[in-house]
Short mmCIF file of the C-alpha atoms (twelve columns), coordinates in Angstrom:
data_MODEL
# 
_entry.id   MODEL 
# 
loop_
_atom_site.group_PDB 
_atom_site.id 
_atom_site.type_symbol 
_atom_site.label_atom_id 
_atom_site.label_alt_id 
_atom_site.label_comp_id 
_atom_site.label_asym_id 
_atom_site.label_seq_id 
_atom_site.Cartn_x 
_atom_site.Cartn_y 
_atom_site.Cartn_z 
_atom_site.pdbx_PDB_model_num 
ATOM 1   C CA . UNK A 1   12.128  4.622   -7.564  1 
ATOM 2   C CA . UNK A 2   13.742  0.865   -7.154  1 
ATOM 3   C CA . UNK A 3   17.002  2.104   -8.547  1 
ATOM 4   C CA . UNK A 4   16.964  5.124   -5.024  1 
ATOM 5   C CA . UNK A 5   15.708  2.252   -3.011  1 
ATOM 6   C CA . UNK A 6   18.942  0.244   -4.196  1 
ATOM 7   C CA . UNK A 7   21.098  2.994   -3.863  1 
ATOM 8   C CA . UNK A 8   19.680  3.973   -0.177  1 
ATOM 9   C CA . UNK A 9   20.308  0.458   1.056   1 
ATOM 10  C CA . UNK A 10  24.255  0.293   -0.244  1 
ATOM 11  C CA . UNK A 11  24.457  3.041   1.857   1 
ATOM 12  C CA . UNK A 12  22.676  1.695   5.216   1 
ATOM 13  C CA . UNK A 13  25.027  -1.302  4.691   1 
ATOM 14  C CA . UNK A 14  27.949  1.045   3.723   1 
ATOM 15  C CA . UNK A 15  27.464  2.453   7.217   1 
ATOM 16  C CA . UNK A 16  26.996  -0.523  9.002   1 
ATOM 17  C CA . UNK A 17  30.320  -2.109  7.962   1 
ATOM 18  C CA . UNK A 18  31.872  0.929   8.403   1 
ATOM 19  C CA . UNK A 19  30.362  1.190   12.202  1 
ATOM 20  C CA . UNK A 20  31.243  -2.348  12.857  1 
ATOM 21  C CA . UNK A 21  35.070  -1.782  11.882  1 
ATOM 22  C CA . UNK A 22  35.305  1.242   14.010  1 
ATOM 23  C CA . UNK A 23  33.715  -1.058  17.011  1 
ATOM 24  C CA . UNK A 24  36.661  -3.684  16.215  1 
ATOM 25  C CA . UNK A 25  39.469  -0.900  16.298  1 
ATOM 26  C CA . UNK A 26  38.421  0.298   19.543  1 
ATOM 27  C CA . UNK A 27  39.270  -2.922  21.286  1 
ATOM 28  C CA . UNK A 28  43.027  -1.584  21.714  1 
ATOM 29  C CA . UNK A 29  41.824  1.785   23.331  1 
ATOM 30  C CA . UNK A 30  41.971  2.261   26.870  1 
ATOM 31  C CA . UNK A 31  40.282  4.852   28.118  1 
ATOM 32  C CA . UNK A 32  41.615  7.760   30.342  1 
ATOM 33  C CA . UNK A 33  39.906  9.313   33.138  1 
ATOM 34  C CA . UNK A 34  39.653  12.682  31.375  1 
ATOM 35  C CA . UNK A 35  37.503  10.594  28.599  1 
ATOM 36  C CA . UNK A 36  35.150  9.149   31.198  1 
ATOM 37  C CA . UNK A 37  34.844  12.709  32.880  1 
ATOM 38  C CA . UNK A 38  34.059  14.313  28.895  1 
ATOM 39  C CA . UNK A 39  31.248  11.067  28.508  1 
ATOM 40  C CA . UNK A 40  29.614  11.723  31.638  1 
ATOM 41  C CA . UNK A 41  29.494  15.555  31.159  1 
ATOM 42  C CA . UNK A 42  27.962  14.777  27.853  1 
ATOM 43  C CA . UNK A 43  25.365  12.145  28.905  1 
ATOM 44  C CA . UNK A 44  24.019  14.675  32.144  1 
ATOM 45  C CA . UNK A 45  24.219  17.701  29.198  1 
ATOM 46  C CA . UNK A 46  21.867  15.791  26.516  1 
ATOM 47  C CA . UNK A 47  19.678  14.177  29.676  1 
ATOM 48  C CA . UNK A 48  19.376  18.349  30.048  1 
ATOM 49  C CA . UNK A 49  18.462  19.044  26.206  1 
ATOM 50  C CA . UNK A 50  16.268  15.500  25.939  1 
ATOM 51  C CA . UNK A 51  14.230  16.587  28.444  1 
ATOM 52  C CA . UNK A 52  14.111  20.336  27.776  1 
ATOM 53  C CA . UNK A 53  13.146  19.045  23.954  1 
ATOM 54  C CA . UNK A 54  10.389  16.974  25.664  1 
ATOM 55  C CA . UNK A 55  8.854   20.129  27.504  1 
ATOM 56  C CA . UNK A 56  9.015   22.544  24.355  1 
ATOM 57  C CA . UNK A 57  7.234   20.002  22.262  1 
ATOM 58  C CA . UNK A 58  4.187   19.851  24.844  1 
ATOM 59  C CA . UNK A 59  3.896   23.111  24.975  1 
ATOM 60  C CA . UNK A 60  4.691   24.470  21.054  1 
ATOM 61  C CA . UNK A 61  2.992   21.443  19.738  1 
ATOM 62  C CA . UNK A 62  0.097   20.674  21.640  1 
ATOM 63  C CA . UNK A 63  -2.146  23.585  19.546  1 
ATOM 64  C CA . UNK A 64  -1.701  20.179  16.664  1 
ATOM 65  C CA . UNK A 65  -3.589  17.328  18.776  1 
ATOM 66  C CA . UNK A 66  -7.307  16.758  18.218  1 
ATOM 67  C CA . UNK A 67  -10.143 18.966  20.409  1 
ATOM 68  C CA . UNK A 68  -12.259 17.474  23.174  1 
ATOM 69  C CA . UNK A 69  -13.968 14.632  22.180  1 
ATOM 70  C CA . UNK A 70  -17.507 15.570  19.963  1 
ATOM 71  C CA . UNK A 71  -19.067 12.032  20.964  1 
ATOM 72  C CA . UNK A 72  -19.802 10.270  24.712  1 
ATOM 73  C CA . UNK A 73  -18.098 7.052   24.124  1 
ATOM 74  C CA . UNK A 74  -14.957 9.089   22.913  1 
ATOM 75  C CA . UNK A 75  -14.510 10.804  26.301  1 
ATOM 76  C CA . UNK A 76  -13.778 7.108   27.712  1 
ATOM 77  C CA . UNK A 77  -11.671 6.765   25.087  1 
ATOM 78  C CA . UNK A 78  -9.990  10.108  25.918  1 
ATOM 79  C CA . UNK A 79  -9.938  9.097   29.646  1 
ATOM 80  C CA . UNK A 80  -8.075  6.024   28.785  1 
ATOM 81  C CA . UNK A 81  -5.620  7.577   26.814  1 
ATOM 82  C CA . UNK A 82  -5.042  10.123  29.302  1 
ATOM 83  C CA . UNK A 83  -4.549  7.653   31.987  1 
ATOM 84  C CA . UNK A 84  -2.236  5.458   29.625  1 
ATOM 85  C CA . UNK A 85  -0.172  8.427   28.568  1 
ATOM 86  C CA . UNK A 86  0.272   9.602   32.666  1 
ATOM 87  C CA . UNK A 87  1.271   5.970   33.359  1 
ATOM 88  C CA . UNK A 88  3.959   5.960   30.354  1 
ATOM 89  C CA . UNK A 89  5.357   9.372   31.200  1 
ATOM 90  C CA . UNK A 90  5.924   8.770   34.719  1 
ATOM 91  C CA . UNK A 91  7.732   5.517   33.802  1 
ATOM 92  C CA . UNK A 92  9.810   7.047   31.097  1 
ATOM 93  C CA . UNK A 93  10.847  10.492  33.076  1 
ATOM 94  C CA . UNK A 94  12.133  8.229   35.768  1 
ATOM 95  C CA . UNK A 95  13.813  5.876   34.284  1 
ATOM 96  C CA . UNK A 96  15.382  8.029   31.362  1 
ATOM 97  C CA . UNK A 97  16.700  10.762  34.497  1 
ATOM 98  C CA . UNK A 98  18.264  7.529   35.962  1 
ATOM 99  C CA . UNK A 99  19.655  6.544   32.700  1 
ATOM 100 C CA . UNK A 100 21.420  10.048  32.645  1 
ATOM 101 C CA . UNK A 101 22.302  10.118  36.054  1 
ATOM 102 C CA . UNK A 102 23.702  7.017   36.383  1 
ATOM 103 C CA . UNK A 103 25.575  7.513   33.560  1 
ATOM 104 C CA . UNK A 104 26.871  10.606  35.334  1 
ATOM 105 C CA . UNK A 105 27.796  9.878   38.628  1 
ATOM 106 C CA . UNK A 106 29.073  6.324   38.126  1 
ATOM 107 C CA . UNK A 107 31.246  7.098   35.539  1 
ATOM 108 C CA . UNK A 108 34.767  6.157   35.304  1 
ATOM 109 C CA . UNK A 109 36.889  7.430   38.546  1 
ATOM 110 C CA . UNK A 110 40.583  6.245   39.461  1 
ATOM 111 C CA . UNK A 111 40.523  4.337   42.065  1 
ATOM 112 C CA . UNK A 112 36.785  3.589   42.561  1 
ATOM 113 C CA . UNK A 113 35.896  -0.014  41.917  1 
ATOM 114 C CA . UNK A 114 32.473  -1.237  40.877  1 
ATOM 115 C CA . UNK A 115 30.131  -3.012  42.958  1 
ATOM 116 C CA . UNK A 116 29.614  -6.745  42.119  1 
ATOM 117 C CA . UNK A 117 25.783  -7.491  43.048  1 
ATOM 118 C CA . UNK A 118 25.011  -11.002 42.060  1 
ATOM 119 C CA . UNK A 119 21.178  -10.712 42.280  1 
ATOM 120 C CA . UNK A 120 18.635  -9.728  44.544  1 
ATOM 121 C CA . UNK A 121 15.142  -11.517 44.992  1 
ATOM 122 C CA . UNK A 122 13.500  -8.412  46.643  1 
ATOM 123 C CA . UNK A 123 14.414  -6.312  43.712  1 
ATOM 124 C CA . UNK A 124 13.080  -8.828  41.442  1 
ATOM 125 C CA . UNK A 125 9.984   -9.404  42.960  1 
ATOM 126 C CA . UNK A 126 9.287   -5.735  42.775  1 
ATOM 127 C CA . UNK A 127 10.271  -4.934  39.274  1 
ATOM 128 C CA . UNK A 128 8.488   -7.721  37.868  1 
ATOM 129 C CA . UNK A 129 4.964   -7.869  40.316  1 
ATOM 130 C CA . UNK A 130 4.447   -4.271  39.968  1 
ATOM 131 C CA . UNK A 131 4.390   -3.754  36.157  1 
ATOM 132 C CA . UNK A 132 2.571   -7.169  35.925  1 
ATOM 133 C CA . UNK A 133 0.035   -5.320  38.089  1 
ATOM 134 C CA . UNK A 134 -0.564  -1.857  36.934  1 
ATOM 135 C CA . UNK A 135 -0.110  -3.624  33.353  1 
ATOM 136 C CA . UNK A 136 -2.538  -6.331  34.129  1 
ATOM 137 C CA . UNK A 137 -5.337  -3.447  35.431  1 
ATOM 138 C CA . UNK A 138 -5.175  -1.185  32.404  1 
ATOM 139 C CA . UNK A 139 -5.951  -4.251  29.852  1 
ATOM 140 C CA . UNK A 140 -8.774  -4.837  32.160  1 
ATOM 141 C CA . UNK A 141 -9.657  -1.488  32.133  1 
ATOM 142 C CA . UNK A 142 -9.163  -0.880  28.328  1 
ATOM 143 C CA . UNK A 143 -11.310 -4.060  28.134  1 
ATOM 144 C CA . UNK A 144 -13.982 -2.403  29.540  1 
ATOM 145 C CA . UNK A 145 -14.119 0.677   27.906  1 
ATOM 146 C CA . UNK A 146 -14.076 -1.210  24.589  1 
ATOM 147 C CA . UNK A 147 -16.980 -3.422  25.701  1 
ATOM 148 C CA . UNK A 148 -18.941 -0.288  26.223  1 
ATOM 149 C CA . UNK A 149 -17.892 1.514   23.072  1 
ATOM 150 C CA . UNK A 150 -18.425 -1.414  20.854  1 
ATOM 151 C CA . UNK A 151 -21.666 -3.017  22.511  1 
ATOM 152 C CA . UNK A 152 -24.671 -0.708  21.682  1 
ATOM 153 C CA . UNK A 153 -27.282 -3.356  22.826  1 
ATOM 154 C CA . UNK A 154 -28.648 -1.461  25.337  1 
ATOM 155 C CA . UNK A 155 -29.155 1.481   22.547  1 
ATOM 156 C CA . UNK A 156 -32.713 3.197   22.959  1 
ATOM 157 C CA . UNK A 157 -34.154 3.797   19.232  1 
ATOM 158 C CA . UNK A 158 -30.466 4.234   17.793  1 
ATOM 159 C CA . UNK A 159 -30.294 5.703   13.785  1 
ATOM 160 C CA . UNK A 160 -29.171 3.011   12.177  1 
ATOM 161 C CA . UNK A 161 -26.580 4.506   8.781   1 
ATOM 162 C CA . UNK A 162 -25.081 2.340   6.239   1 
ATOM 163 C CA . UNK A 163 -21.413 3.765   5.537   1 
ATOM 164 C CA . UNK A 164 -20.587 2.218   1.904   1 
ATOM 165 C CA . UNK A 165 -17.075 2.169   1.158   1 
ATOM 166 C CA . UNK A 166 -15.166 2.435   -2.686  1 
ATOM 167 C CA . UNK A 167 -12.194 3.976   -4.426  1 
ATOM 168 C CA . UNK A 168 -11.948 6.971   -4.099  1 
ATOM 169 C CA . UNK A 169 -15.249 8.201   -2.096  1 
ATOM 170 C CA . UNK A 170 -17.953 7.293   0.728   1 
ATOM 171 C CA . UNK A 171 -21.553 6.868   0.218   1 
ATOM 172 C CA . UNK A 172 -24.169 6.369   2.576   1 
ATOM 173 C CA . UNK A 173 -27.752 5.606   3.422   1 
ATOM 174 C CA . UNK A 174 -29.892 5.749   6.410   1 
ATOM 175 C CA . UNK A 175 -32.657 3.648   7.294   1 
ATOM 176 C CA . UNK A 176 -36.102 4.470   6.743   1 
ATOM 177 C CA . UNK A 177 -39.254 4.692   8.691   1 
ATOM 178 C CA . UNK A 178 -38.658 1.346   9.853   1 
ATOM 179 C CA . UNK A 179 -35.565 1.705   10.990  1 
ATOM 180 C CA . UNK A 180 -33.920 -1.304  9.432   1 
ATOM 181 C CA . UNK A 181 -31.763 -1.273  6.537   1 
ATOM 182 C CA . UNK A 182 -32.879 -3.020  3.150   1 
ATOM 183 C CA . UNK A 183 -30.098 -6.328  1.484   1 
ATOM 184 C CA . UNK A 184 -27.346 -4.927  -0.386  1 
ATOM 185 C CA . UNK A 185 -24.840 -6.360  -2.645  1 
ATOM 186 C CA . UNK A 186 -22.444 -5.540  -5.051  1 
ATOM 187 C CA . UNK A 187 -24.166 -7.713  -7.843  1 
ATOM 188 C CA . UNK A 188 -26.723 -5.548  -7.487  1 
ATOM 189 C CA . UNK A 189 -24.722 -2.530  -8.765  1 
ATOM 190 C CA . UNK A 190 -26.117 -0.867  -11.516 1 
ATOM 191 C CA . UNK A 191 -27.082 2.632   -13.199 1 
ATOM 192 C CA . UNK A 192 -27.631 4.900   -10.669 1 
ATOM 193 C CA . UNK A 193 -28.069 2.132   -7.574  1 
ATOM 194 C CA . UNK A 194 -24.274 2.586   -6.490  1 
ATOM 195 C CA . UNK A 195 -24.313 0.661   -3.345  1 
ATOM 196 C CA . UNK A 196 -26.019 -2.120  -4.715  1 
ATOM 197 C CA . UNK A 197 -29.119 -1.838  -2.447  1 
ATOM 198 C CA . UNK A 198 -31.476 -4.918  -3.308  1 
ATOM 199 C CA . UNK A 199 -34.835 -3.158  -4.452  1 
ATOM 200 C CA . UNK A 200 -36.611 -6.019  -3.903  1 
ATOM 201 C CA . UNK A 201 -35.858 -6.492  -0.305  1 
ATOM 202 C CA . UNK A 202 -39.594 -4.225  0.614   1 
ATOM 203 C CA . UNK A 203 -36.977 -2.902  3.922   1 
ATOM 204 C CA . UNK A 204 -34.554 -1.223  1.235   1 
ATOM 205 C CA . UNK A 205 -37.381 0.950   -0.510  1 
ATOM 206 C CA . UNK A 206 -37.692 3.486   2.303   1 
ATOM 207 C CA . UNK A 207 -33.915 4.151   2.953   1 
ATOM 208 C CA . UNK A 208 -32.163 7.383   2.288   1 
ATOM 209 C CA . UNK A 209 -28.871 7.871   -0.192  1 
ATOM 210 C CA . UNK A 210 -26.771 10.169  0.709   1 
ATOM 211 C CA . UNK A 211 -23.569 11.929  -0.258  1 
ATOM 212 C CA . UNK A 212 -23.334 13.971  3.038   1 
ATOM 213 C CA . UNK A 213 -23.808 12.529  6.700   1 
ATOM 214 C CA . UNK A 214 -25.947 14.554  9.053   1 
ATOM 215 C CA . UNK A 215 -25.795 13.303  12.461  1 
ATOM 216 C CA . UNK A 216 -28.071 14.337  15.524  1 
ATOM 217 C CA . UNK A 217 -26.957 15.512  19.042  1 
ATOM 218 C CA . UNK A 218 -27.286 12.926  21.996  1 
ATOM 219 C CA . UNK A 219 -29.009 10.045  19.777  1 
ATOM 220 C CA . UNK A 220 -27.247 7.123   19.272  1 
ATOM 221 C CA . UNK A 221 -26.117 6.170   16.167  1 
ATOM 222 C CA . UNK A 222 -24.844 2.529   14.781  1 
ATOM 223 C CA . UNK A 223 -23.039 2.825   11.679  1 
ATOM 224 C CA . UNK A 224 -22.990 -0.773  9.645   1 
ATOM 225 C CA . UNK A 225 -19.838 -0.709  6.830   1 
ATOM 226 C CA . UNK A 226 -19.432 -2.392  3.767   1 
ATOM 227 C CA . UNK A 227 -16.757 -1.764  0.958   1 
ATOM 228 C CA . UNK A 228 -17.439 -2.593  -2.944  1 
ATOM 229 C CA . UNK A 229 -13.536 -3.264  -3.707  1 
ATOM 230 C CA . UNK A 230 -10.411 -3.095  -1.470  1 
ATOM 231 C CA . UNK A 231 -9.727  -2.696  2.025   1 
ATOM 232 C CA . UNK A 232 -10.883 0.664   3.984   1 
ATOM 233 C CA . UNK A 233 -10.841 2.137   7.211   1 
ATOM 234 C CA . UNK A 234 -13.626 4.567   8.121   1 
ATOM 235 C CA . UNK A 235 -11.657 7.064   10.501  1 
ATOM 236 C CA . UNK A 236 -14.318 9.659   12.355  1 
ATOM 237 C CA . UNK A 237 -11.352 11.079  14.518  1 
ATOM 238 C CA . UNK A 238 -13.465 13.935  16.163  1 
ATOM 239 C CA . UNK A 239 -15.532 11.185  17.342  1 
ATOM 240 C CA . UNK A 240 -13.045 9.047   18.229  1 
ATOM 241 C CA . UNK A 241 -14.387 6.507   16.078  1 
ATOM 242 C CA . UNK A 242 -12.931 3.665   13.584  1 
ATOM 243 C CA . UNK A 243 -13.487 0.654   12.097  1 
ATOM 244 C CA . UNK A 244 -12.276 -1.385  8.515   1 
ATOM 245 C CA . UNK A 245 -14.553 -1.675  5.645   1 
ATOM 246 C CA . UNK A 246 -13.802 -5.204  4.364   1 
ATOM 247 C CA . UNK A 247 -14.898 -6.357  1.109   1 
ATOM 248 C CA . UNK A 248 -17.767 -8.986  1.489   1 
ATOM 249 C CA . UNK A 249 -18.688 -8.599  4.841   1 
ATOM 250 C CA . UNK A 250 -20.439 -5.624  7.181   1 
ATOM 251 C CA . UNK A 251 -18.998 -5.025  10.158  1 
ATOM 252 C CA . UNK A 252 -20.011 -2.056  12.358  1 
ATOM 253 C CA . UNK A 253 -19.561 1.064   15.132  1 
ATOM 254 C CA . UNK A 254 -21.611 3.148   16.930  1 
ATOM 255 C CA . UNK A 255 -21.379 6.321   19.050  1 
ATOM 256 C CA . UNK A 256 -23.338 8.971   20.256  1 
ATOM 257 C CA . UNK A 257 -22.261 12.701  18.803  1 
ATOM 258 C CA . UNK A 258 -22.270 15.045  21.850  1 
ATOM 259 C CA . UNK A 259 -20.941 18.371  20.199  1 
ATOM 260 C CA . UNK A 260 -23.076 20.442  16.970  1 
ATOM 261 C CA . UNK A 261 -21.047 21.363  14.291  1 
ATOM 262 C CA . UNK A 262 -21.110 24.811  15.351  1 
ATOM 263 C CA . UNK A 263 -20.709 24.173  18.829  1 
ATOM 264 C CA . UNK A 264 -17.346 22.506  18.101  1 
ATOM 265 C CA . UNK A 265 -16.331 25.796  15.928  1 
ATOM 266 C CA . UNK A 266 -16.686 27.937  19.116  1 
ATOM 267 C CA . UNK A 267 -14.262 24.981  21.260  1 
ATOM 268 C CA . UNK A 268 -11.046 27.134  21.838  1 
ATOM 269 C CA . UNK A 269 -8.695  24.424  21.215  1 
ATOM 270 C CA . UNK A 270 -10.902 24.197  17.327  1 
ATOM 271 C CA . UNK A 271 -10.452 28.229  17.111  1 
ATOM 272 C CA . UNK A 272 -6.695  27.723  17.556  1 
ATOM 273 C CA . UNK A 273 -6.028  24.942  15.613  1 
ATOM 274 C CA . UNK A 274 -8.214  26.829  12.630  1 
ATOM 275 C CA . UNK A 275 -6.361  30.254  13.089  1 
ATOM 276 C CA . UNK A 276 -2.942  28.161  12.470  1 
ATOM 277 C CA . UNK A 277 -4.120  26.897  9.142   1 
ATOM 278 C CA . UNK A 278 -5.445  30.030  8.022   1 
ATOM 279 C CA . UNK A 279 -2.518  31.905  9.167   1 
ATOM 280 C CA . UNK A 280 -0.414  29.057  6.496   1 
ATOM 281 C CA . UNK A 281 -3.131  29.517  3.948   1 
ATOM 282 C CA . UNK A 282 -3.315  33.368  3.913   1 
ATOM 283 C CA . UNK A 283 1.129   33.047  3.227   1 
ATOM 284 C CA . UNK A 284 0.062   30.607  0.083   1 
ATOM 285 C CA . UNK A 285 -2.698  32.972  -1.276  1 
ATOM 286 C CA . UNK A 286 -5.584  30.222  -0.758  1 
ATOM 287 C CA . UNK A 287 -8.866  30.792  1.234   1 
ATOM 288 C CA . UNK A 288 -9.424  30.584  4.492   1 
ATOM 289 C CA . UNK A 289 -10.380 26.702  6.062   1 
ATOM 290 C CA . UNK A 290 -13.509 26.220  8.032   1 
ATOM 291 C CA . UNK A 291 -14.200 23.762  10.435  1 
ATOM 292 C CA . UNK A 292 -16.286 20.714  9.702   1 
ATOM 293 C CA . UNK A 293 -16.494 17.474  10.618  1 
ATOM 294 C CA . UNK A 294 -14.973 14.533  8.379   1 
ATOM 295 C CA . UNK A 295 -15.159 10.520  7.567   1 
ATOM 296 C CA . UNK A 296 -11.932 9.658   6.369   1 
ATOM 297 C CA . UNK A 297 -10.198 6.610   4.673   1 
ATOM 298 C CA . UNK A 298 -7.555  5.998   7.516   1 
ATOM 299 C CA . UNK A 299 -5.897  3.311   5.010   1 
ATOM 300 C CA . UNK A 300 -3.854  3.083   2.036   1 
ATOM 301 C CA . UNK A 301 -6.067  1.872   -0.654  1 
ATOM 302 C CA . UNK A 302 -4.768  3.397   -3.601  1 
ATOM 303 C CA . UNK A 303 -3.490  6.412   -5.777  1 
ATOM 304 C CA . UNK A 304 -6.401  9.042   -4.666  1 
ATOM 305 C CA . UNK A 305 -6.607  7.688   -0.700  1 
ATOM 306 C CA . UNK A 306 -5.713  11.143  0.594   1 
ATOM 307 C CA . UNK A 307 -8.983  12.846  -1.002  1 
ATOM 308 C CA . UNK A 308 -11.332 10.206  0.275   1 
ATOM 309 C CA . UNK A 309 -13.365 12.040  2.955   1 
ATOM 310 C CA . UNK A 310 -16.986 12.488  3.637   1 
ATOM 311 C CA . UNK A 311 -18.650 15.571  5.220   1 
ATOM 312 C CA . UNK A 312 -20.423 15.003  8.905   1 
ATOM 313 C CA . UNK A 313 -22.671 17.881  9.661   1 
ATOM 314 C CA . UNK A 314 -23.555 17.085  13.827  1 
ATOM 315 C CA . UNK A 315 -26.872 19.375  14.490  1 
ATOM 316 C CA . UNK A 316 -29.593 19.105  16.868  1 
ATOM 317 C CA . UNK A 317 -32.006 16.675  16.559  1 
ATOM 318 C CA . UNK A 318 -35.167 18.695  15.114  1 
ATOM 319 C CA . UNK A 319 -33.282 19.883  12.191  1 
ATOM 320 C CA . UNK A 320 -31.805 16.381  11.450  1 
ATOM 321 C CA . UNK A 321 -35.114 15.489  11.501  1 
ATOM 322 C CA . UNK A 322 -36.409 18.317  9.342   1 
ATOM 323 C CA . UNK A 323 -33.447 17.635  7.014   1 
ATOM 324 C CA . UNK A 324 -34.042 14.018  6.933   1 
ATOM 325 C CA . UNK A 325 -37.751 14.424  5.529   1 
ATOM 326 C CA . UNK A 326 -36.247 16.428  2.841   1 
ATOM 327 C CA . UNK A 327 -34.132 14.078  1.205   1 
ATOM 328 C CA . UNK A 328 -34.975 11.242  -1.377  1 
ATOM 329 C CA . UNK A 329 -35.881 7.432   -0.706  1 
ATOM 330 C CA . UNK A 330 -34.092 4.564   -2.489  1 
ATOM 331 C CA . UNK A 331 -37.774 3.853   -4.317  1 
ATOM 332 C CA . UNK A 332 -37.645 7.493   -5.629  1 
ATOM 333 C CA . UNK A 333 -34.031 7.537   -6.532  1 
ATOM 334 C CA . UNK A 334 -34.139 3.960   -8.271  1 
ATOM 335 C CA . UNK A 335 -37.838 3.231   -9.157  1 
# 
């Protein structure tokens, strides 16, 4: 692998010295009018094709992005994106058709001589107070949205879940009756007690282990992260939700699911997106893909990183609840 690396850069410099000599050489070409006529032609006939490109890729490819939003504080977060992406599109389909255009008309004519404009004060008032502006109003207004995704203070009875973090899988535990989860550390690790839950802390004996997250509709839910070795990133992307799991410290995320499980099967843009797969796994022979939920590991933290996921199962709140009472406490598990 470090002797291809080698080889691939002798060839990016290769190229460079080669581009750099042909840059020299051209400083004894002039030229003609018919050249300048063949460049412009060329610029307005890719400013055609770029923007064509641009069109076919929002339409063929847009089947790829993510459904609505399955939580409430991700639909700000949608919101925002859609009013960054508006904002950024505007801006680039104006200036890249000038770009082309300019390139176009302008181009070199015997005869015509260029403008000299030393500077204008109106023009740069306005190009640099109006970016300031807008630029200025959507930090203030991402600010805001991350305030209220991040602050859950105001939170009535949230579920508080402990995400726990390791190479190559997730655990996780919910807290019990009490609602507060027990001390945990990873000196604590041992036998079957894989998060290192502290089973004297008398908080820690009620909580729940679990290898699968369930998740109730409309209830609040403020995850708390830890991670027993390198660094992780707990990516909920339905949810628009995620946050780094950093050894030796907790650090946290909450959000409010707003879509079932099996509500977000029926979504059309889910339907499509799942008909696309299984159209690619029926050519390979495999079975078909179903939709579900997923915690992810959104960073590189080793050899196995791409199978680290987690299955979320969002249902309503009586059979979370029902599901819940089912499942083991730490003191059962442990004890």
């Amino acid at each position: 692998m470090t002797a291809l690396l080698y080889i691939l850069l002798a060839i990016v410099v290769a190229v460079a010295i080669w581009q750099v000599a042909s840059i020299l050489n051209l400083k004894s070409v002039i030229a003609t009018e018919k050249d300048n006529n063949t460049q412009g032609i060329l610029f307005a006939a890719f400013g055609i094709f770029f923007y064509g490109l641009m069109i076919f890729s929002f339409v063929k490819y847009s089947s790829i992005l993510l459904p609505d939003s399955a939580s409430l504080e991700g639909e700000k977060y949608d919101t925002l994106y859609m009013v960054t992406m508006v904002l950024i599109l505007v801006v680039q389909a104006i200036t890249q058709f000038l770009l082309f255009y300019f390139a176009f008309k302008y181009r070199g004519v015997k005869g015509r001589k260029a403008l000299f404009y030393a500077d204008s004060h109106k023009l740069e008032m306005i190009w640099t107070i109006i970016p300031a502006v807008v630029l200025a109003g959507l930090v203030l207004y991402g600010l805001s949205v991350w305030i209220d995704v991040m602050d859950p203070s105001d939170a009535e009875n949230p579920l508080i879940v402990e995400v726990y973090a390791k190479q190559f899988q997730w655990e996780a535990r919910y807290a019990g009756e009490d609602n507060e989860l027990g001390l945990a550390n990873v000196r604590n690790i041992k036998g079957i007690n894989t998060m290192g839950v502290d089973m004297t802390d008398k908080n820690a004996l009620d909580d729940v282990p679990v290898r699968e997250l369930h998740l109730p509709k409309g209830r609040k839910v403020i995850f708390k992260f830890r991670s027993q070795d390198v660094l992780h990133s707990a990516y909920m992307p339905h949810f628009r939700a995620q946050m780094n799991c950093v050894p030796g410290m907790v650090t946290q995320f909450a959000f409010t699911p707003s879509m079932t499980t099996e509500e977000m099967r029926l979504n059309d843009k889910t339907i499509t997106k799942v008909d696309g797969i299984n159209k690619i796994r029926a050519e390979k022979g495999e079975d078909p893909y179903e939709f579900d939920y997923l915690l992810l590991c959104n960073k590189i933290c080793g050899s196995s990183h791409y199978n680290m996921q987690m299955k979320i199962i969002v249902e309503e709140e009586s059979e979370f609840n029902s599901w819940l009472s089912n499942q083991k406490t730490m003191a059962q598990v442990v004890q």
